[in-house]
C-alpha positions as semicolon CSV with decimal commas, in nm:
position;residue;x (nm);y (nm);z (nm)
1;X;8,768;13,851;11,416
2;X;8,804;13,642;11,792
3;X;8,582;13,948;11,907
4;X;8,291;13,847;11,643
5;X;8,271;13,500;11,670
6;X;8,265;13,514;12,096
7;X;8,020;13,776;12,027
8;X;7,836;13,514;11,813
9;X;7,879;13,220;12,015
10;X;7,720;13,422;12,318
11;X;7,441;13,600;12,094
12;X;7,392;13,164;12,006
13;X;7,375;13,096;12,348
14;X;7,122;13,373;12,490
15;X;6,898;13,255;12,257
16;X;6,940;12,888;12,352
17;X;6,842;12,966;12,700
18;X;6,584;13,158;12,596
19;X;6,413;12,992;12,329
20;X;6,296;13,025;12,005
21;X;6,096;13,349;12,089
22;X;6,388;13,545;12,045
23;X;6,437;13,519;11,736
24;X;6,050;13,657;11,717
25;X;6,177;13,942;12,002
26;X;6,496;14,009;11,704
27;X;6,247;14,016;11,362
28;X;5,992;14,276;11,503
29;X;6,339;14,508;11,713
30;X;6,485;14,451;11,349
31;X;6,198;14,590;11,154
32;X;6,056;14,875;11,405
33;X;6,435;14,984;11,431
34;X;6,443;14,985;11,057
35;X;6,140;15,222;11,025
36;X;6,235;15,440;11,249
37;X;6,582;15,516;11,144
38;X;6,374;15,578;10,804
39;X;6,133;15,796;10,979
40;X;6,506;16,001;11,110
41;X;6,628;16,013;10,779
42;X;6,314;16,167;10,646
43;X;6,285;16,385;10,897
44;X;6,679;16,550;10,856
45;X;6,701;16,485;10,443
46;X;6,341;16,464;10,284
47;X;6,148;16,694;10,446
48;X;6,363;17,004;10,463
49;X;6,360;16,962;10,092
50;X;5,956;16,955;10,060
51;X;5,957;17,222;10,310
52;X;6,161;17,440;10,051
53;X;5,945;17,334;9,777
54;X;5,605;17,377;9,938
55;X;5,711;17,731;10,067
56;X;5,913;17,824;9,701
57;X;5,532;17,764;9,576
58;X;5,362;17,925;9,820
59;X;5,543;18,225;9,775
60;X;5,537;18,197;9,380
61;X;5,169;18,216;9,393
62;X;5,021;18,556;9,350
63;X;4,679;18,465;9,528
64;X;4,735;18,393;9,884
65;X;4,486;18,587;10,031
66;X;4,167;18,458;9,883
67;X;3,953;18,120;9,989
68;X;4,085;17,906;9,703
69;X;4,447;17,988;9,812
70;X;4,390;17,882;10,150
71;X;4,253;17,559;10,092
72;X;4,575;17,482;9,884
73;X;4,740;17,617;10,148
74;X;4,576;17,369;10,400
75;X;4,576;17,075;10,164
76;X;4,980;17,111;10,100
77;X;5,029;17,132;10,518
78;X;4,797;16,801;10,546
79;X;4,974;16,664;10,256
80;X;5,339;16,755;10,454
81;X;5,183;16,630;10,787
82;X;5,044;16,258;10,635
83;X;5,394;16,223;10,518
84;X;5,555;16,307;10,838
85;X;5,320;16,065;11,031
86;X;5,373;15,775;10,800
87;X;5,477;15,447;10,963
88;X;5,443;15,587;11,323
89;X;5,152;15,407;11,374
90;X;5,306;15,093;11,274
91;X;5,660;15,139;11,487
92;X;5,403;15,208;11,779
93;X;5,237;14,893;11,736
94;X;5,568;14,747;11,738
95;X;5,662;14,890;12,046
96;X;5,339;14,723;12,196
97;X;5,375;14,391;12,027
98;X;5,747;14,356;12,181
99;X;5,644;14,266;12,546
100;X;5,351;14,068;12,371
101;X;5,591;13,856;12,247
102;X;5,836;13,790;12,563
103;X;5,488;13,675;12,705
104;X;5,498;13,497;12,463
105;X;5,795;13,351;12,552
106;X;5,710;13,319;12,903
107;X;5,392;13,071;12,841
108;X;5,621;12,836;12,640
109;X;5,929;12,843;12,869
110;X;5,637;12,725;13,176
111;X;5,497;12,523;12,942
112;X;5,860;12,313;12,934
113;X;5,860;12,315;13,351
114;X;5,548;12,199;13,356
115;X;5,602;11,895;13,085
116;X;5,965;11,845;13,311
117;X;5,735;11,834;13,605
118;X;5,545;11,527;13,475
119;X;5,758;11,339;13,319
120;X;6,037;11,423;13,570
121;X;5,907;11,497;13,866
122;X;5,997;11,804;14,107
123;X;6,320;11,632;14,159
124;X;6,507;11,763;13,890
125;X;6,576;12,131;13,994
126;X;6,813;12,172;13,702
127;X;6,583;12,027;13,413
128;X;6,327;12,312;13,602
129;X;6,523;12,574;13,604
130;X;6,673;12,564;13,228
131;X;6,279;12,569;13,184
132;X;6,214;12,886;13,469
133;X;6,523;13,092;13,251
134;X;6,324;13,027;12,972
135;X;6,042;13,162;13,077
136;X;6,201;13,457;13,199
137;X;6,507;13,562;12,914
138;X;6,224;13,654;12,635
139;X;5,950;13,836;12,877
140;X;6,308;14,057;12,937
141;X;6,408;14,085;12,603
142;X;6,076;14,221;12,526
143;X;6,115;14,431;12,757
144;X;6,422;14,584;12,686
145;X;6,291;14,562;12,299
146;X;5,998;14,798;12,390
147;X;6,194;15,089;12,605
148;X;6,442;15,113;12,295
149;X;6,109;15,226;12,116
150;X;5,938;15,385;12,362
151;X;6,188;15,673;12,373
152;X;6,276;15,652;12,050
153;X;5,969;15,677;11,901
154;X;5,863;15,952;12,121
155;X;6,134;16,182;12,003
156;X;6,048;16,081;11,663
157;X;5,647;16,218;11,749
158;X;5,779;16,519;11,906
159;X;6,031;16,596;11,601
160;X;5,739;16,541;11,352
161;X;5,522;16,752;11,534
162;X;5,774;17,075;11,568
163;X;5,857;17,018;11,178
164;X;5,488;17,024;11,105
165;X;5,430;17,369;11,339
166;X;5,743;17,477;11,142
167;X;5,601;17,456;10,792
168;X;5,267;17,618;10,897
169;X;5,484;17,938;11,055
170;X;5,654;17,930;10,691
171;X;5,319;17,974;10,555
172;X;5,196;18,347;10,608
173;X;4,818;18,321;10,654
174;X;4,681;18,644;10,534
């Protein structure tokens, strides 16, 4: 329990010294981590299942050889692949928004050296720098925020696409 509130009480003051952006950085790490955890658990539960049906009707057809049969062959493989691609687009826009943000971040923590500057003067080094970690703290976070996606994401792409080249192998194409 010591171990969760120190982990707290430093979580508390990271975001302090960084700002209120951070908890802007959190919301959209939050939500593209969410999706693409869903997008893993489709990928290892869901689809296997819909694979098995698609192919179970497939082979309980007894046309598969004429034009008719292979445009419900091709509409069930586009109807596999738009569910495989769901939300990808989304958790990649996520991934781009995330550094976006720290920017973000950034211009306000300059923003509060520059209003120290004038009403403090250049004196104050420490009122300056409080503003200069600011500044810095959420452009890293966002940082750090996007890579977690980047690769992430990119396996999640590449594990869509070999389930997709999967299902159309299942499919014999007379």
């Amino acid at each position: 329990m010591l171990f969760l509130i120190e982990l707290w009480e430093s979580v508390r003051d990271f975001v302090a010294t960084g700002g209120q952006v951070l908890y802007v950085v959190a919301i959209a790490l939050f939500i593209m981590w969410v999706l693409m955890i869903e997008r893993y658990w489709f990928l290892t539960t869901e689809f296997p299942r819909m694979k098995k049906g698609i192919i179970a009707s497939w082979d309980a057809r007894q046309d598969t050889t004429s034009w008719y049969a292979h445009r419900i062959r091709d509409a069930w493989i586009s109807e596999a692949s738009e569910n495989l691609s769901q939300r990808m687009l989304l958790i990649k826009t996520l991934v781009a928004v995330c550094p976006l943000i720290g920017l973000l971040g950034t211009v306000t923590g300059m923003i509060a050296v520059f209003e120290t500057m004038a009403t403090q003067g250049t004196g104050n080094a420490r009122l300056m720098a409080a503003g200069i970690s600011m500044a810095t703290i959420p452009t890293m976070a966002g940082m750090v925020a996007a890579l977690s996606g980047v690769f992430f994401s990119t396996r999640l792409e590449a594990k869509a696409k070999v389930a997709r080249a999967s299902l159309i192998d299942s499919l014999p194409h007379h």
